[in-house]
C-alpha positions in Angstrom: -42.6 -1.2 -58.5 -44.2 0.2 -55.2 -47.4 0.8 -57.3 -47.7 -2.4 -58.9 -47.1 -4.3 -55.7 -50.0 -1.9 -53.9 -52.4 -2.6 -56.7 -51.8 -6.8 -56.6 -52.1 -6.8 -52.7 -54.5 -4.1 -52.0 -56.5 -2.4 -54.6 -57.2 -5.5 -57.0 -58.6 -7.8 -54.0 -60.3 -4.9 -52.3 -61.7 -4.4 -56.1 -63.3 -7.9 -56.6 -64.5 -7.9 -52.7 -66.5 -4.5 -53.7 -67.4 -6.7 -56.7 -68.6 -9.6 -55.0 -70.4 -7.7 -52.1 -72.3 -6.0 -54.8 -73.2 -8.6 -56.9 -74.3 -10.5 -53.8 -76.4 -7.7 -52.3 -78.3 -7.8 -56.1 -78.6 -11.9 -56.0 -80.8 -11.6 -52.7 -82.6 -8.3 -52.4 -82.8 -6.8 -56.1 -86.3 -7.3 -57.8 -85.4 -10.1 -59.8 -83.2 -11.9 -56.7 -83.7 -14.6 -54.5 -86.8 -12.8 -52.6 -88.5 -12.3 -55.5 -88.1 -15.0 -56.7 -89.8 -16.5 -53.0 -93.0 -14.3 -53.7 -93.6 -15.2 -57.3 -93.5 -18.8 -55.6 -95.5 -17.7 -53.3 -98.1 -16.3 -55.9 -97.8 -19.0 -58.2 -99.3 -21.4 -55.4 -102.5 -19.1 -54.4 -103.0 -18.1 -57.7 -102.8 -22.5 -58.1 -105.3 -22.7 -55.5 -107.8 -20.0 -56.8 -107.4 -22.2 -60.3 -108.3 -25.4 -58.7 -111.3 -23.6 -57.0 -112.2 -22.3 -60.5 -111.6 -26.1 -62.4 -114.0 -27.5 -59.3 -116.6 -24.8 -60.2 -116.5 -25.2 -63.9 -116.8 -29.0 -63.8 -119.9 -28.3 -61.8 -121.3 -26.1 -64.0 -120.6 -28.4 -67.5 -122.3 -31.5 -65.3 -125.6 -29.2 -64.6 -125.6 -27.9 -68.4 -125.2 -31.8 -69.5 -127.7 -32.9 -67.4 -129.8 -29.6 -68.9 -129.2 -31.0 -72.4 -132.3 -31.8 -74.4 -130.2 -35.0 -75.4 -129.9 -36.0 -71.9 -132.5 -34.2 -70.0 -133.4 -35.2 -66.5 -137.1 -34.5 -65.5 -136.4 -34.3 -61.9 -133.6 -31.3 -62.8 -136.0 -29.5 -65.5 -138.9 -29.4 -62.8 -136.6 -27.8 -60.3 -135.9 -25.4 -62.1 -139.2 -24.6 -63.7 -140.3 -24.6 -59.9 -137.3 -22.4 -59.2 -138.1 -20.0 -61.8 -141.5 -19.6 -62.2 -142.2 -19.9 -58.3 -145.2 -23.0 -58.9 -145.4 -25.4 -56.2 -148.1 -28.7 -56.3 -149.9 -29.7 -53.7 -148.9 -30.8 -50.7 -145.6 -29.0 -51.5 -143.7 -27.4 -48.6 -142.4 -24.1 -49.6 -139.7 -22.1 -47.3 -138.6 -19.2 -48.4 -135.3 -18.1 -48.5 -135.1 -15.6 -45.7 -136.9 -18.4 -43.5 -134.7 -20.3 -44.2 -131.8 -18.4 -43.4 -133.1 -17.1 -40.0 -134.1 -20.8 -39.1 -130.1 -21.9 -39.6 -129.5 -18.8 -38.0 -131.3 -19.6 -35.0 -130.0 -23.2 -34.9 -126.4 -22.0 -34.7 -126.8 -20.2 -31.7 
């Protein structure tokens, strides 16, 4: 009788409190708990932002290769490029290279 009695009032809640402690301590710190569950958020919403960067870009790039379309071809577009290129200027053009024109914004920023 003594034995039953100690196991209902002592062991058995002691039991599911060892239970419950464990089962809590796994809920919030295992690798699939609660902050894990905060960094995969976390990840999900940079990784979001990196995939709206790269949507942006892409859209950019499918405009220029319409516009670069021989059914749709824009002659202002196809003679920057051939000028981009090839390197041809016309007259009267004013041509500043690259490095120029870095050290000018350069300059102007100070």
């Amino acid at each position: 009788m003594l034995r039953i009695r100690f196991l209902l009032d002592i062991a058995f809640p002691a039991l599911v409190m060892c239970l419950t402690a464990i089962l809590l301590y796994s809920a919030v710190v295992s690798d699939t708990g609660y902050r894990a569950l905060a960094e995969l958020r976390r990840d999900a919403s940079e990784k979001a932002a990196v995939l709206d960067g790269l949507t942006a870009r892409r859209q950019e790039l499918e405009k220029r290769a319409n516009l670069l379309n021989s059914k749709s071809l824009d002659p202002d577009l196809l003679d920057e490029r051939i000028r981009a290129i090839l390197g041809y200027s016309r007259e009267g053009d004013v041509v500043i290279s690259r490095r120029e024109l870095d050290r000018l914004l350069e300059s102007s920023e100070k």
